[in-house]
C-alpha positions as CSV (number, residue, x, y, z in Angstrom):
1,X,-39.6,58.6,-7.5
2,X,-41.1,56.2,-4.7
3,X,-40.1,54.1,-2.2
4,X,-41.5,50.6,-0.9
5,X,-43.5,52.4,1.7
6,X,-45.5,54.5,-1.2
7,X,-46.4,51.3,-2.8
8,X,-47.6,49.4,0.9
9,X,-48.9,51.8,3.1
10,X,-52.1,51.6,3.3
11,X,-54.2,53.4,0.6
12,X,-51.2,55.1,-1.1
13,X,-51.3,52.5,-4.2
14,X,-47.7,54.1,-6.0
15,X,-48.4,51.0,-8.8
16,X,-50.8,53.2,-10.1
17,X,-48.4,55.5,-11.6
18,X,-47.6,53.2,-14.1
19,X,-50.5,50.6,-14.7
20,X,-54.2,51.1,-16.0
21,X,-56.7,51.9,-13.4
22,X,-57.8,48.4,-13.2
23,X,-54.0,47.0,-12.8
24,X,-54.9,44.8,-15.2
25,X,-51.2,46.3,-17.6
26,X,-48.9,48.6,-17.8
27,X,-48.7,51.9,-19.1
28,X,-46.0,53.4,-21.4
29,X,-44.6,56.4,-19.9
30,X,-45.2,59.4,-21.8
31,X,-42.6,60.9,-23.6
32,X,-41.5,63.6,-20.9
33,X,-42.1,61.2,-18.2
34,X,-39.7,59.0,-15.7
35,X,-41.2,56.5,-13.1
36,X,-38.2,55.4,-10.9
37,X,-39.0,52.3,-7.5
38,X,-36.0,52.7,-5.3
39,X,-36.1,48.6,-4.0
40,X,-36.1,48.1,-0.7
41,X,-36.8,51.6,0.7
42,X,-38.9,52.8,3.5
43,X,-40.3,56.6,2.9
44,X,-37.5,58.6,4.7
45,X,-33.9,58.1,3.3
46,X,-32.1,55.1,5.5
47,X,-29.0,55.1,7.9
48,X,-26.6,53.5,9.6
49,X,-26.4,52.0,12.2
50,X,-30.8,50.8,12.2
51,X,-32.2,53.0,14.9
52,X,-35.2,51.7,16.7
53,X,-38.6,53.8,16.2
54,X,-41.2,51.2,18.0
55,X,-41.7,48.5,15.3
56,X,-41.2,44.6,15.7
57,X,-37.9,45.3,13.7
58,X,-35.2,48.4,13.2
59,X,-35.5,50.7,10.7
60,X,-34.8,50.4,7.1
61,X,-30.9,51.5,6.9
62,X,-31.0,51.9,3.0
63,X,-29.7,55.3,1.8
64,X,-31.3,56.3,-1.6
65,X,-30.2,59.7,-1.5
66,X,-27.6,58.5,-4.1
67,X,-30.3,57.8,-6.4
68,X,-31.5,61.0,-5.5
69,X,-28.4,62.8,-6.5
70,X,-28.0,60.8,-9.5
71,X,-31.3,61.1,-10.6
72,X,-31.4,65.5,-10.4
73,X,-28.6,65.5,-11.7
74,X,-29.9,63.6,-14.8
75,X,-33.4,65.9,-14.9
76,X,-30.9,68.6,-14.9
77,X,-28.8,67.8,-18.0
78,X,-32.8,67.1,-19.7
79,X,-33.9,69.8,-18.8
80,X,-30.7,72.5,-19.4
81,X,-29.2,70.6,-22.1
82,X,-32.2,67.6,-23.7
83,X,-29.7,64.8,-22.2
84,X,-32.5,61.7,-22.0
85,X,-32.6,60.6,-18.2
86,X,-31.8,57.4,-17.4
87,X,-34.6,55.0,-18.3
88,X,-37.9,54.4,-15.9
89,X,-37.0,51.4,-13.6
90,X,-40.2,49.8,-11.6
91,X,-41.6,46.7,-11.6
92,X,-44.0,45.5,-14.0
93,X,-47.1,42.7,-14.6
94,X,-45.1,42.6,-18.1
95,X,-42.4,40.9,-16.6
96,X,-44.6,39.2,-13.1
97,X,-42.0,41.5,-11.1
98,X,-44.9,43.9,-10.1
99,X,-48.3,41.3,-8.2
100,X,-51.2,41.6,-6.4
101,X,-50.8,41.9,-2.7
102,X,-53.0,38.8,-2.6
103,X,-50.3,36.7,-4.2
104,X,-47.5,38.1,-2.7
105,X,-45.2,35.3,-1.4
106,X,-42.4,36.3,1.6
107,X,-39.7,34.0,3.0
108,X,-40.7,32.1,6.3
109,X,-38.0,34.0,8.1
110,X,-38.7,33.3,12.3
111,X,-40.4,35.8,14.0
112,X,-41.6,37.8,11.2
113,X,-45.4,38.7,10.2
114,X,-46.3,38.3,6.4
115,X,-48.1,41.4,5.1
116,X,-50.5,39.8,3.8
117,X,-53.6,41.6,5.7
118,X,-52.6,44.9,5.5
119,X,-55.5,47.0,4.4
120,X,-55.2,48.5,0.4
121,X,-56.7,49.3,-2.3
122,X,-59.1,51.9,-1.4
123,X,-60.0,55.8,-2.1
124,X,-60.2,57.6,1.1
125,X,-63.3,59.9,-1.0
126,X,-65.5,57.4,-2.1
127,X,-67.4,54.6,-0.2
128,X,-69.2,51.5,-1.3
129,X,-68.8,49.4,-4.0
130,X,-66.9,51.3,-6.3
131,X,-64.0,52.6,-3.5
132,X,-61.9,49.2,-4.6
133,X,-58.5,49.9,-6.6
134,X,-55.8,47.1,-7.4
135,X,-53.2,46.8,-4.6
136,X,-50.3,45.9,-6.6
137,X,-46.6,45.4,-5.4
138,X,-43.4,44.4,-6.2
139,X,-42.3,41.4,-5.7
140,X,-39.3,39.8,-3.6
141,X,-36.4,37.2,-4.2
142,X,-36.1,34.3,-1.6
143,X,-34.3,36.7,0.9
144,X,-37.6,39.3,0.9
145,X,-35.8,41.9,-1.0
146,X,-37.4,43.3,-4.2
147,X,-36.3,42.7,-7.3
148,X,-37.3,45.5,-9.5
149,X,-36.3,49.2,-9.6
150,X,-32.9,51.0,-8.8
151,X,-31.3,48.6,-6.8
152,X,-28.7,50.1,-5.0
153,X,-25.8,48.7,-3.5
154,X,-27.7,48.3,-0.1
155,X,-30.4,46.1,-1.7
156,X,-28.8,44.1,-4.8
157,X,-26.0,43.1,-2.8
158,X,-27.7,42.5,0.8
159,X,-26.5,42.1,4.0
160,X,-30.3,42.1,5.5
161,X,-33.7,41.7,4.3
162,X,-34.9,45.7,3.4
163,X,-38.6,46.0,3.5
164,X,-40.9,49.1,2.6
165,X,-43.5,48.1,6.1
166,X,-42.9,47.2,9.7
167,X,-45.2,46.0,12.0
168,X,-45.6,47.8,15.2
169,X,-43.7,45.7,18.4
170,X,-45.6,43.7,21.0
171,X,-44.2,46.6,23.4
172,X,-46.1,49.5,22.1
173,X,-49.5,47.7,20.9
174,X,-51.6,47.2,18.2
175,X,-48.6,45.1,16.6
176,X,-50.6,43.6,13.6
177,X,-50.7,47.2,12.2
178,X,-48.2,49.0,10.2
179,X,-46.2,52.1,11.7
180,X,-46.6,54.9,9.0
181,X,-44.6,55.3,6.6
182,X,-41.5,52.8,8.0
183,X,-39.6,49.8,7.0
184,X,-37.8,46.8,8.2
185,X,-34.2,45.7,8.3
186,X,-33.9,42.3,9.2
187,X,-30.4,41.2,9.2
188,X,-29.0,37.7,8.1
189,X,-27.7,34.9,9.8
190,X,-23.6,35.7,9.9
191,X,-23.0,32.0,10.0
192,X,-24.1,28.9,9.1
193,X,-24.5,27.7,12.5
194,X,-26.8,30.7,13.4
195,X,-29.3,30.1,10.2
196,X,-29.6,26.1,11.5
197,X,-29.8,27.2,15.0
198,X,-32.4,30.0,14.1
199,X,-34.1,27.9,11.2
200,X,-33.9,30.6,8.6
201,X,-34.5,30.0,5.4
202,X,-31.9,33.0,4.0
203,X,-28.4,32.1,2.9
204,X,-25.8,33.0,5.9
205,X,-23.6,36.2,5.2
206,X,-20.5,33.8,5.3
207,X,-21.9,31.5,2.3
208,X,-22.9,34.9,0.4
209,X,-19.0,36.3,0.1
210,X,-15.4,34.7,0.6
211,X,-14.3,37.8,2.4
212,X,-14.9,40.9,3.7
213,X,-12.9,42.2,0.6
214,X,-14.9,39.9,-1.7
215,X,-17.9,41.8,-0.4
216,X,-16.7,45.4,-1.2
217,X,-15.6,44.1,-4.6
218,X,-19.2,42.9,-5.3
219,X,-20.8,46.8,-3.7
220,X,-18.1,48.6,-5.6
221,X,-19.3,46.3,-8.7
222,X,-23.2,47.6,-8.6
223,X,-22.2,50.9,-7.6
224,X,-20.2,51.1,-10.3
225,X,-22.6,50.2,-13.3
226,X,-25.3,52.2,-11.8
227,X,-22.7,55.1,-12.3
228,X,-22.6,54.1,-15.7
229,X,-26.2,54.0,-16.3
230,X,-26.7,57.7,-14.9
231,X,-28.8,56.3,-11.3
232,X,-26.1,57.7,-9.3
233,X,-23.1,59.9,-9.2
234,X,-19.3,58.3,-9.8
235,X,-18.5,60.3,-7.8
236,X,-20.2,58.7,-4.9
237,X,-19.3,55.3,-5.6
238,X,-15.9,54.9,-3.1
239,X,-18.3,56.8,-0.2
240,X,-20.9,53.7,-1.0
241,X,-18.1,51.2,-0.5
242,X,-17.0,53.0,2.7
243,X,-20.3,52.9,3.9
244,X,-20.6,48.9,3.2
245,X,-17.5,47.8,5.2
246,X,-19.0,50.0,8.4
247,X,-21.7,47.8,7.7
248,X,-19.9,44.9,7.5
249,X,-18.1,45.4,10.2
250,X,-20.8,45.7,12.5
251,X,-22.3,42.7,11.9
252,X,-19.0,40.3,11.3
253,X,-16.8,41.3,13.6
254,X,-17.4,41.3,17.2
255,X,-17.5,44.3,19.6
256,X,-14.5,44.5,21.5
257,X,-15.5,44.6,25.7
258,X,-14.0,47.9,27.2
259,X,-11.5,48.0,29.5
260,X,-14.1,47.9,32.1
261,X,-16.1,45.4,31.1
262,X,-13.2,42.9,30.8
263,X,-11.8,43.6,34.5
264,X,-15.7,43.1,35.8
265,X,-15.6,39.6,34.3
């Protein structure tokens, strides 16, 4: 099981796990084998609200411990009872979801840094000519978020752009390198207005859903068939809707000024 960050960070190369050593195909799983991509992932498990550890944007809020607890519950049932695990979901040259970091293409959001520098595609043991490995990852939709692997609700039905990398901010140096092992969450525009003002190119959170409702409907929709398909628990589905109108909330409806506040103005 990986995350964005094992596939970008530096020399870690995760699309070696299920391509030839030259990235030229893929590579059938063996029979006793799962590969799993949680989309839109950083290394550490997510949360809400996006804390701020240093980088040009807050952390990566998506929580794939549901995958996680889908997912050993499923090598469980293989491995007590020979229940097949869900299917191995990554992204693949077979299908031109999985690319070469050279050709990765990322929206023109404002203000954010392609990474299309970042160092890869090495082996920290050898030097010379024959240190080069293919830097291969997976590629994004026109809001930046990946379209192959277990998307979960989070990801397949955004409310930001979810990135396995984050540049380091202006404030604490060296910002065209990467902070370890992070990634971004880089919110949409909640309004129309806002994208034109701001020049985004990613649909506004008010032309995405009707209502706050018709969001839920659309989380509670994923959540519910990657229940079905054994990526997560069913259990944990109504907790994953909870979590999306918190999320909601916080960015579509206005923060209230305190009784203070209000009396200072």
């Amino acid at each position: 099981v990986d995350t964005g960050s094992e596939y970008w960070d530096r020399g870690r190369l995760a699309a070696l796990r299920h391509t030839s050593l030259d990235g030229r195909e893929d590579v059938e799983d063996a029979p006793n084998v799962r590969v799993y991509y949680l989309a839109g992932t950083k290394h550490g498990a997510g949360s809400f609200p996006a804390a701020d550890n240093g980088g040009e944007f807050k952390e990566n809020t998506n929580d794939y411990r549901w995958a996680q607890r889908g997912l050993l519950a499923a090598l469980d049932a293989w491995v007590r009872q020979g229940t097949a695990p869900p299917a191995s979901r990554h992204p693949k040259l077979s299908d031109l979801s999985l690319v070469a970091r050279d050709n990765f293409k990322f929206p023109p959001i404002p203000g954010v840094k392609w990474p299309q520098h970042v160092p890869g595609g090495y082996r920290a043991d050898v030097t010379g000519p024959f240190s080069a490995l293919p830097f291969l990852v997976s590629k994004v939709d026109a809001d930046g978020n990946h379209i192959a692997g277990i998307r979960l609700p989070e990801q397949a039905v955004p409310l930001a752009t979810l990135t396995g990398w984050n540049f380091r901010s202006e404030r604490i140096g060296a910002p065209d390198t990467l902070i370890a092992m992070a990634g971004a969450y880089i919110p949409f525009p909640t309004t129309r207005a806002q994208r034109e003002r701001a020049k985004d190119p990613r649909q506004a959170i008010g032309g995405r859903h009707s209502s706050r409702a018709d969001y839920l409907k659309k989380v509670q929709d994923s959540a519910t068939a990657l229940a079905g398909e054994r990526y997560i628990l069913p259990k944990d589905v109504q907790v994953i809707v909870q979590e999306a109108g918190r999320h909601w909330d916080s960015l579509m409806t206005p923060a209230k000024p305190s009784t203070n506040q209000a009396a200072s103005r």
